[in-house]
C-alpha positions, 0 to 999 in steps of 0.5 A, spaced: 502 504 470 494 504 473 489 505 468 481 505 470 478 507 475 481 509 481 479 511 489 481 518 490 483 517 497 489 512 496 492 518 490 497 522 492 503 527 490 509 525 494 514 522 492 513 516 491 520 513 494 517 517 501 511 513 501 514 506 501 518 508 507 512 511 511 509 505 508 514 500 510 514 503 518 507 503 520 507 496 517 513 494 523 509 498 527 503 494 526 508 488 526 507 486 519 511 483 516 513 484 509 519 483 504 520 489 499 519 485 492 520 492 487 522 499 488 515 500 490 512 494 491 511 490 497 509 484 500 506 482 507 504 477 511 500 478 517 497 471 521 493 467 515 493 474 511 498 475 505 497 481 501 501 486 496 501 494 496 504 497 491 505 505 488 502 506 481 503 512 477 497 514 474 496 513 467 496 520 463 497 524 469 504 526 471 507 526 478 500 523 481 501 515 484 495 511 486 496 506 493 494 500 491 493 494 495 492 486 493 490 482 497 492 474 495 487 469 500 481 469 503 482 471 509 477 478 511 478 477 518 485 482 519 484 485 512 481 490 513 483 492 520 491 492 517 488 496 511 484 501 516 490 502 521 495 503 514 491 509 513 489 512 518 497 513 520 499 514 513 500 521 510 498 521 502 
């Protein structure tokens, strides 16, 4: 459950089981690789960047989800890139 703010490009209505899977098929596209952690949580590494996506609901609000990305060291070199690349090819 997300509570605050949000940015409204990461939202969607999809189901969030469909979501996963387009998530899971552009990353081995991109060739990341990952390890789901959760019904809808991942895990990801790519080179020195380790990170986590996962889909929220969005408290108050039925049948919206937020996409939420973490990122877990400090690597900014292939961060935003991947996350560019993960957007662009992903239908929320």
């Amino acid at each position: 459950m997300h509570r605050g703010p949000i940015n409204l490009s990461t939202v969607t209505t999809r189901d969030p089981a469909q979501v996963i899977n387009e998530v899971q098929a552009i990353l081995e596209e991109l060739n990341v690789s990952y390890k789901k952690t959760g019904v809808y949580n991942i895990r990801c590494e790519f080179k020195d960047l380790k990170f986590a996506i996962e889909i929220n609901s969005i408290e108050k609000y039925s049948n919206i989800y937020l996409l939420k990305f973490y990122k877990h060291n400090q690597s900014l070199t292939d961060y935003h890139p991947i996350c560019k690349s993960l957007f662009e090819k992903l239908t929320l």
